[in-house]
Steps between C-alpha positions, in 0.01 A plus 500: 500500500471132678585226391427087580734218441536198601920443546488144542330442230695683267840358658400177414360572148923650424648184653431581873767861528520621789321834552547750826180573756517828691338553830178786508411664826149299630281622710311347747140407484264270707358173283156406622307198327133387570343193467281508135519248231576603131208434265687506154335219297830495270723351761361252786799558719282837532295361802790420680400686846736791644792445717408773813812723526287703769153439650203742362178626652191304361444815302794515271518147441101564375576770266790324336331224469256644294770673279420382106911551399391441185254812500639840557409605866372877422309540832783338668815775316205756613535398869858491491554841387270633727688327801823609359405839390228619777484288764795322647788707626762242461441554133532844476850519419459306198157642379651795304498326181354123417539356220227214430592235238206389262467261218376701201305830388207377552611460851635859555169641380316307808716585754536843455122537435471379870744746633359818305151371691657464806419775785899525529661357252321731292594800656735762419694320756606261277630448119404200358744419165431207239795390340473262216703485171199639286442818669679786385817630563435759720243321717793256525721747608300610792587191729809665575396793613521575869230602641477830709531423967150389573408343178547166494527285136361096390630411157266213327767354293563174269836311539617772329577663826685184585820485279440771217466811762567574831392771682683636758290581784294200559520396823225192471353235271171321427552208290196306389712208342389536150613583204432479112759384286419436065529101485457347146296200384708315279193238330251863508767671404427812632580680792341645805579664832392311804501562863715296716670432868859659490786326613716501802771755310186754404404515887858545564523786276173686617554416837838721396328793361399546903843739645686525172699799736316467834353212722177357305145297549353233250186295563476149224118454522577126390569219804895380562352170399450586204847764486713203592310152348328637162657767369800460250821623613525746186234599217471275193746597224376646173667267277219263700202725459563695196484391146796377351454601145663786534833356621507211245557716272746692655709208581461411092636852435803526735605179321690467815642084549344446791321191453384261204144653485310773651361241768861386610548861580193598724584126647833649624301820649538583901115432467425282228140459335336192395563326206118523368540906564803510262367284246185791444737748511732404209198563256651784327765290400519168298533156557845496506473844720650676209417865550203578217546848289169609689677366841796723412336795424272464840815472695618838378114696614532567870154379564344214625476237185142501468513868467771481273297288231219702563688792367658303217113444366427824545768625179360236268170579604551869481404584840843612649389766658246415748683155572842745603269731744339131636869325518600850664249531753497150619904527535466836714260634776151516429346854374190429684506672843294433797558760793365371867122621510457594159464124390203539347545812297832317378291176363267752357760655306684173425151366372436768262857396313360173460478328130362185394507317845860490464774612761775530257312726280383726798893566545499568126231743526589700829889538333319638187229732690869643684703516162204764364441695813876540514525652118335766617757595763617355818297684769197309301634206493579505939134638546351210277690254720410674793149458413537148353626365814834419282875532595678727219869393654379161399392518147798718398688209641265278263595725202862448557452099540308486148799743346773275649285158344493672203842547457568111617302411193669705258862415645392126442405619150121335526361892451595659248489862509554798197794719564273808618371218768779415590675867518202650692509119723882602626379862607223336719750311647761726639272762579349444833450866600144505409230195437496469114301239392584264225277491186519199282509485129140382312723245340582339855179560711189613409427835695149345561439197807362216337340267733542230284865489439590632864323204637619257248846591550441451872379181471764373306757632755350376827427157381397260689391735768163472395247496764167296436212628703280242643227640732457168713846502642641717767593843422811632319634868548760574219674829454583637144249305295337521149312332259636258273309398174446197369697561162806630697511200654477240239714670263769687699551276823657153560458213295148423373404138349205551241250201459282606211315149507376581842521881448712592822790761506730350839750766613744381730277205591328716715261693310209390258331661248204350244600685147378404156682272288558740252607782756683302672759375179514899469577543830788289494700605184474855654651354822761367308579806292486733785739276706747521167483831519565555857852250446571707194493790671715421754739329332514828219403760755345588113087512474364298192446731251362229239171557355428100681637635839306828452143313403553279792592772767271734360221195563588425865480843571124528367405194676714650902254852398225333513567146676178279472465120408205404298 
């Protein structure tokens, strides 16, 4: 395990201490530069020209030149391995095993199609290895391998490869510069992996995979102009590109007197985020940033807060137990395999799962399909995964994520469970010898999916990451999507102004809808009652049992079954 820090930095943050440096063995290597200017259109000092460390044939100063930095070179990491690996003897030593460093899946899937074409590559020769945190385990475990004398290895990797793993005998790198890191939109609010330039410590480190116990080789397929002028010293810190939600609340919780408010805090971070940032963050809480009861019970779910509300909906909308397999599945590794060269059969398979033009409910579906294969034995349960393009280590991971939800929600006392629940609930628990999986009462969860509800809850929890599709602007790709009805909306999500003189339903400002006068008044007492009910909830962890609470519960859930305005 590696590890990047920047000393001075931290010194200064603890009142400049003094911290030791220790001296690591160098080795020599030749720095050549060629005259090419930088065409980033972010940064203008970009087409600042090259200072010549050594003069280059017209040749190489033509192909770099005509390097896109900002596109991955696959024709170029082609041509490089073959000099390394077949043609150049001064490589030799070092071709044994490359490692090749590559933004994203998507990525990985290219390359390696281009070597298993490849009248070499291709070969017995050579063992080509993807390694990406989604594959499985044991195609994971390969990389470290050693190959038999003769055989030579190239590992595809992500920057997994770069702090997270080493392996042993690599003796050179390929890095392409790139990477994908999740960065968060704080007015979207939502939040998205994008590919970016890494920084000067991330070229460090893969340039340090290269040799880990022998002499090494590492090719940057980006310019030093760009290495030394435009890229940051170290990677952007999460606390800038993450949401903060999440640890506004846990500052609330810790009660801890750091600061006057939860923005005083984050202002005394290492790195700290912008005021407007903060401000969004602190919804959860109230003006004052007094922790809410649903705040306090979020902070106690060890899920993302959107997720946590999601699954809060679900028990008053009795739909606990799909919402614990979808809170499960997006907290763990997906079940959904997709082995190199089978791609198609595994979106095939992953199609056939699919329900209502929803993502979350394909999850639903697939963990279902896998719960009733595996009543009838294990050995039917592996063969239906086998067949399903679906990773059984990974769903029996998924079943032990809903169990240890489940038992968050009861400890917090907002389930409530019979004593033969609750009995049978502690022998799931400590008995992990064998996949059992957990069976909710009728009174909790319906055994059934209901679209309705499922979607309803959903929409209540990941509010306001609503997307609105509008076919003249440029194209969105969004991961994990479903549809959200227009009832869900109005009456579950944000704050909604009704205008029955001009017959508009406004939620959040944002979104408009044209409803009756007479549906709309109707409309907005249920609002209201459903919102008392939610606060009564969690301030009694107690469901309303009145015969009011009951008509008006029983009358939302109607309308999320079948959710259509007229």
């Amino acid at each position: 395990m590696s590890a990047t820090v920047d000393a001075e930095k931290v010194s200064a943050y603890f009142g400049n201490k003094a911290f030791a440096r220790t001296k690591s063995k160098k080795l020599e290597w030749t720095e050549e530069t060629a005259t090419v200017e930088d065409e980033d259109e972010d940064n203008p000092a970009s087409a600042a020209p090259v200072k010549l460390g050594k003069q280059y044939t017209r040749s190489t100063i033509s192909t770099i030149a005509n390097l896109d930095e900002r596109r991955i070179p696959y024709d170029l990491i082609l041509r490089l391995l073959e000099k390394i690996c077949l043609e150049n003897s001064e490589y030799s030593d070092y071709s044994a095993a490359v490692l090749v460093f590559l933004p994203g899946l998507n990525e990985i899937r290219q390359l390696t199609d281009v070597l298993g074409a490849h009248r070499d590559f291709g070969t017995r020769a050579f063992r080509i290895y993807p390694l990406h945190s989604s594959l499985p385990s044991e195609s994971q475990t390969a990389v470290f391998e050693v190959p038999p004398p003769g055989i030579r290895k190239i590992v595809v990797s992500t920057n997994i490869a770069e702090t997270g793993v080493t392996i042993p005998d690599i003796t050179c790198v390929i890095d392409s510069g790139k990477h994908k890191e999740m960065r968060f939109d704080e007015k979207r609010q939502t939040s998205k992996l994008v590919e970016t330039t890494i920084a000067r410590s991330n070229a460090a480190q893969r340039r340090g995979r290269a040799g880990r116990v022998q002499e090494g080789l590492c090719f940057h397929l980006f310019t030093k102009s760009r290495h030394d002028n435009l890229m940051l010293d170290n990677p952007l810190p999460e606390i800038l590109r993450l949401s903060l939600a999440d640890l506004a609340l846990r500052i609330k919780i810790m009660n801890v007197q750091i600061g006057s408010s939860v923005e005083d805090v984050l202002t005394r971070a290492l790195d700290p985020p912008s005021s407007a940032n903060i401000q969004r963050a602190v919804k959860a809480l109230t003006t004052t940033e007094q922790i809410t009861n649903l705040g306090r019970l979020l902070s106690k779910l060890p899920m993302d807060v959107h997720l946590g509300k999601f699954l809060l909906q679900s028990v008053l909308l009795g739909c606990l137990d799909p919402a614990l397999t979808i809170c499960a599945t997006l907290n763990a590794k997906s079940p959904f395999l997709k082995p190199f060269g089978f791609e198609t059969q595994a979106d095939a398979a992953k199609l056939s799962f699919a329900k209502e033009n929803s993502d979350f409910l394909a999850l639903v579906n697939a963990f279902n399909s896998w719960k009733r294969a595996l009543s009838n034995g294990q050995n039917v349960a592996r063969k239906f995964c086998r067949e399903s393009y679906l990773s059984y280590q990974n769903l029996q991971q998924i079943e032990d994520l809903r169990q240890q939800f489940m038992g968050y929600l009861i400890d917090s006392s907002f389930v409530n469970v019979d004593a033969e629940f609750s009995q049978e609930f502690r022998r799931l628990r400590f008995q992990r010898q064998r996949t059992k999986i957990m069976v909710l009462p009728e009174s909790i969860s319906s055994a059934d999916v209901d679209v309705g509800l499922v979607q309803a809850a959903l929409t209540a929890g990941m509010f306001p990451k609503i997307i609105n599709i509008d076919s003249a602007t440029k194209k969105l790709y969004a991961s994990e999507t479903g549809p959200a009805s227009d009832l869900s909306l109005i009456l579950l999500c944000g704050d909604c102004e009704f205008k029955p003189s001009s017959e508009l339903a406004i939620v959040d400002r944002k979104l408009k809808y044209r409803v009756s006068g007479k549906t709309l008044l109707a409309l907005k007492a249920l609002k209201a009652k459903l919102a008392s009910n939610m606060a009564s909830r969690l301030r009694s962890k107690q469901a309303d049992t009145t015969s009011e609470g009951d008509i008006w519960s029983t009358l939302a859930l109607e309308l999320f079954r079948s959710p259509k305005l007229d």
